[in-house]
C-alpha positions as CSV (number, residue, x, y, z in Angstrom):
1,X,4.4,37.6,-1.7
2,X,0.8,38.4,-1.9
3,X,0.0,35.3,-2.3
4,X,1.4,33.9,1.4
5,X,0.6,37.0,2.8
6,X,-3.4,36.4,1.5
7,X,-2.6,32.8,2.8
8,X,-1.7,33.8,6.2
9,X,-4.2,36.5,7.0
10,X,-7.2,33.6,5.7
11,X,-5.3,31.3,8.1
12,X,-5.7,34.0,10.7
13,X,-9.3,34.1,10.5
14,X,-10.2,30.9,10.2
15,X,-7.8,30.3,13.4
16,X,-10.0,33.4,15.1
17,X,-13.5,32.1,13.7
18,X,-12.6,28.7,15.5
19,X,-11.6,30.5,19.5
20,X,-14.5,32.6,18.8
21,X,-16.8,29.7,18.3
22,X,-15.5,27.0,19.7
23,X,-18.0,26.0,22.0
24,X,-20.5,25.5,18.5
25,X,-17.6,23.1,17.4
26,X,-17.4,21.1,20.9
27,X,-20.9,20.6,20.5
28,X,-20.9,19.6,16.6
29,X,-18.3,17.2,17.8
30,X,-20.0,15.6,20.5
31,X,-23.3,15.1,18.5
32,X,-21.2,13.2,15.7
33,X,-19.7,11.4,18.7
34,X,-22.8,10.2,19.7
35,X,-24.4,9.7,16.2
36,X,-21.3,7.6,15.4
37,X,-21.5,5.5,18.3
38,X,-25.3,5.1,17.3
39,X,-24.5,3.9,13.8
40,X,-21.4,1.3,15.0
41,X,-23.7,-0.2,17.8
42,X,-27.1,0.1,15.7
43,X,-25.5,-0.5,12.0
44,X,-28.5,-1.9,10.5
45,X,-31.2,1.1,11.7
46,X,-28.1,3.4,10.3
47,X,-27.9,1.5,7.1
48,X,-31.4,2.0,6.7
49,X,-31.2,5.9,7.6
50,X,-28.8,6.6,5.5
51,X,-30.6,4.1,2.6
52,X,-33.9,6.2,3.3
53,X,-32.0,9.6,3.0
54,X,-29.7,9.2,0.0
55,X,-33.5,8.1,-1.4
56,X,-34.8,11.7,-0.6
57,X,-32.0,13.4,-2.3
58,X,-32.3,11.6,-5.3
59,X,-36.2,12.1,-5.6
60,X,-35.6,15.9,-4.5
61,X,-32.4,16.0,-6.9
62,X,-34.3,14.4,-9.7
63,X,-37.6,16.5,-9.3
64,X,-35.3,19.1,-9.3
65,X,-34.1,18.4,-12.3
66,X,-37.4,17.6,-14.2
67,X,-38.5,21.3,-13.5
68,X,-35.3,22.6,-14.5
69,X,-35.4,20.4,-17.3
70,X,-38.4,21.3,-18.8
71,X,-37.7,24.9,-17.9
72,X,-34.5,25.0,-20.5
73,X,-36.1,22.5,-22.7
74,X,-35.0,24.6,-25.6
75,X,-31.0,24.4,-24.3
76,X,-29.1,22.0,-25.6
77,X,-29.1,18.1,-24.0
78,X,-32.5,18.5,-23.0
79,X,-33.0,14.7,-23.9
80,X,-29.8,13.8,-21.8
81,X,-30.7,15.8,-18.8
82,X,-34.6,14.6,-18.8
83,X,-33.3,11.1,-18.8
84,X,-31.1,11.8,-15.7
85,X,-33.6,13.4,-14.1
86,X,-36.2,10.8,-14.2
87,X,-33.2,8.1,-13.1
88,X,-33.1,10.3,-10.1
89,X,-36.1,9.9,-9.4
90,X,-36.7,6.3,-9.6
91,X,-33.7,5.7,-7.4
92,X,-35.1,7.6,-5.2
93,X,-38.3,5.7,-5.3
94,X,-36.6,2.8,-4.9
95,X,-34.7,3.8,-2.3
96,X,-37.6,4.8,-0.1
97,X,-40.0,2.3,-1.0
98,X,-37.0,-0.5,-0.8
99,X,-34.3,0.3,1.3
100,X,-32.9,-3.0,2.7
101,X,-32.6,-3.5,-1.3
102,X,-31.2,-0.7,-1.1
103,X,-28.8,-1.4,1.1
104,X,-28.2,-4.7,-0.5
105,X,-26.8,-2.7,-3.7
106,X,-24.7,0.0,-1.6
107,X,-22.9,-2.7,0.0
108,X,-21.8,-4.4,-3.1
109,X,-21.0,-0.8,-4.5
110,X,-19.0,0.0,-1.0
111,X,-17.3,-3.2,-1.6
112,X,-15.8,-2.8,-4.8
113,X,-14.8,0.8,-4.2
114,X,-12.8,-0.2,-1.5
115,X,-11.0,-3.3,-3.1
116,X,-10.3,-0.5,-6.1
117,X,-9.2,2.4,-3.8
118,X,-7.1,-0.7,-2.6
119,X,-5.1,-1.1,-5.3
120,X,-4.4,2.2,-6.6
121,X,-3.4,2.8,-3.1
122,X,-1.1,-0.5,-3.6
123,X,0.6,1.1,-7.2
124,X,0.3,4.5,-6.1
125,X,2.8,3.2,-2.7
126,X,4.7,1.1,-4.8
127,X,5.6,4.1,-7.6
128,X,6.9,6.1,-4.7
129,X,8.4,3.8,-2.5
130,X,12.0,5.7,-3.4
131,X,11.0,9.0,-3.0
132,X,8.4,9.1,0.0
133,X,11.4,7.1,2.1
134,X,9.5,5.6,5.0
135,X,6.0,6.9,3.9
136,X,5.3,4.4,1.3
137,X,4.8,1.8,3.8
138,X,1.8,3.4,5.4
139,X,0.5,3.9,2.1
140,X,1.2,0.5,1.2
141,X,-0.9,-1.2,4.3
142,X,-3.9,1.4,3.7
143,X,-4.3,-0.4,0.4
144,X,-3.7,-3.9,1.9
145,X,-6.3,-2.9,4.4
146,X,-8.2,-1.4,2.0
147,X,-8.9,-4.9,0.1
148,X,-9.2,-7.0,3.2
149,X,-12.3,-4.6,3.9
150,X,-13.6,-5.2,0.2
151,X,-12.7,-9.4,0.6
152,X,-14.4,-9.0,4.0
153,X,-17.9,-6.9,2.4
154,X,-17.7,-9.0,-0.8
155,X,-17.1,-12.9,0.3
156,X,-19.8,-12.3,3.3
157,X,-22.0,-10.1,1.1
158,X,-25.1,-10.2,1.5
159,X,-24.8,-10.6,4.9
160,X,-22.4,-7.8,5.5
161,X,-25.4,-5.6,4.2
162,X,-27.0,-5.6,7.8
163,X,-24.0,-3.9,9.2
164,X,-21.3,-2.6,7.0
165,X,-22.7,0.9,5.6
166,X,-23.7,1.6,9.5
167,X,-20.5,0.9,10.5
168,X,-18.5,2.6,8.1
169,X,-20.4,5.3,8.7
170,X,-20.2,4.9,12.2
171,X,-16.5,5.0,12.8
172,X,-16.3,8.1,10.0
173,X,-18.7,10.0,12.4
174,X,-16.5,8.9,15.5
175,X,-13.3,10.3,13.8
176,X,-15.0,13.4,12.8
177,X,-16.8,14.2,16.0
178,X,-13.5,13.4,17.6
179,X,-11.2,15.9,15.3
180,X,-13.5,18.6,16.1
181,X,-13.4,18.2,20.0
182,X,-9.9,17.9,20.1
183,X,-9.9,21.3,17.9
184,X,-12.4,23.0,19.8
185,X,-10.8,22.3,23.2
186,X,-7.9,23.4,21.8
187,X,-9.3,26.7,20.4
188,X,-10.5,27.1,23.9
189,X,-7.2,26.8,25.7
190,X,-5.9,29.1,23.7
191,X,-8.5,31.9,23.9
């Protein structure tokens, strides 16, 4: 009993944090909107954004790690956590310095995870098909879709490169913009 009742009174709160700020979660949602929207009808300047940034977190990650490497150098895996740290940091490099090769790589990366994803999507469906009843179906045509996004990255690749990160990234922002208007305005109407 503790448990639910911890369960509902967290539930509670969060349910209370969200009327009491709700207009912080329209506007979160409205800037994702418009980011989104950015990234679907500018992909390429996106895929270069995001190219350029995931370069800055590995540098800052792999600096990061360097200092904290040599800080614990007596700890054990000193060797194994230098070496990680100094790939961080030359993917960052690269990154920065070279982001349409960049972007060349994340693609092909993007492209494969999907056509995997796709097919453990595929035999997870297909293992429950008896006991989700009508549920395994959806499940079924997310992994279908799932590899006709990977055939569509991989056989056009490397064109796809100039849009297919930005719009990925694009229609996740649209989607998550959207939720949180749609829970804001409904945290308002409630308040």
């Amino acid at each position: 009993m503790t448990f639910s009742n911890d369960t509902e009174r967290l539930q509670a709160a969060v349910e209370d944090n969200i009327q009491k700020h709700w207009k912080a979660y329209l506007i979160e949602g409205i800037l994702l909107l418009i980011l989104g929207f950015g990234a679907i009808l500018l992909p390429l300047l996106a895929s270069l954004t995001i190219a350029i940034l995931l370069g800055w977190m590995f540098l800052i990650s792999g600096v990061a790690g360097l200092v904290f490497s040599f800080w614990a150098r007596k700890a054990p895996g000193f060797w194994w956590s230098l070496i990680s740290a100094i790939l961080a940091v030359v993917a960052g490099v690269v990154l920065i310095t070279q982001p349409v090769q960049g972007i060349l790589t994340l693609t092909i990366v993007i492209g494969v995870y999907f056509l995997a994803e796709g097919v453990a999507t595929i035999m997870y469906a297909l293992q429950h098909r008896g006991r989700l009843s009508e549920r395994w179906g959806w499940m079924l045509a997310a992994g279908v879709l799932d590899i006709l996004v990977a055939f569509i990255i991989i056989s056009g690749w490397p064109g796809t490169a100039a849009w297919a990160i930005g719009l990925l990234v694009g229609i996740n922002l649209v989607f998550g913009g959207t939720s949180l208007i749609a829970m804001a305005l409904a945290a308002r109407n409630k308040a």
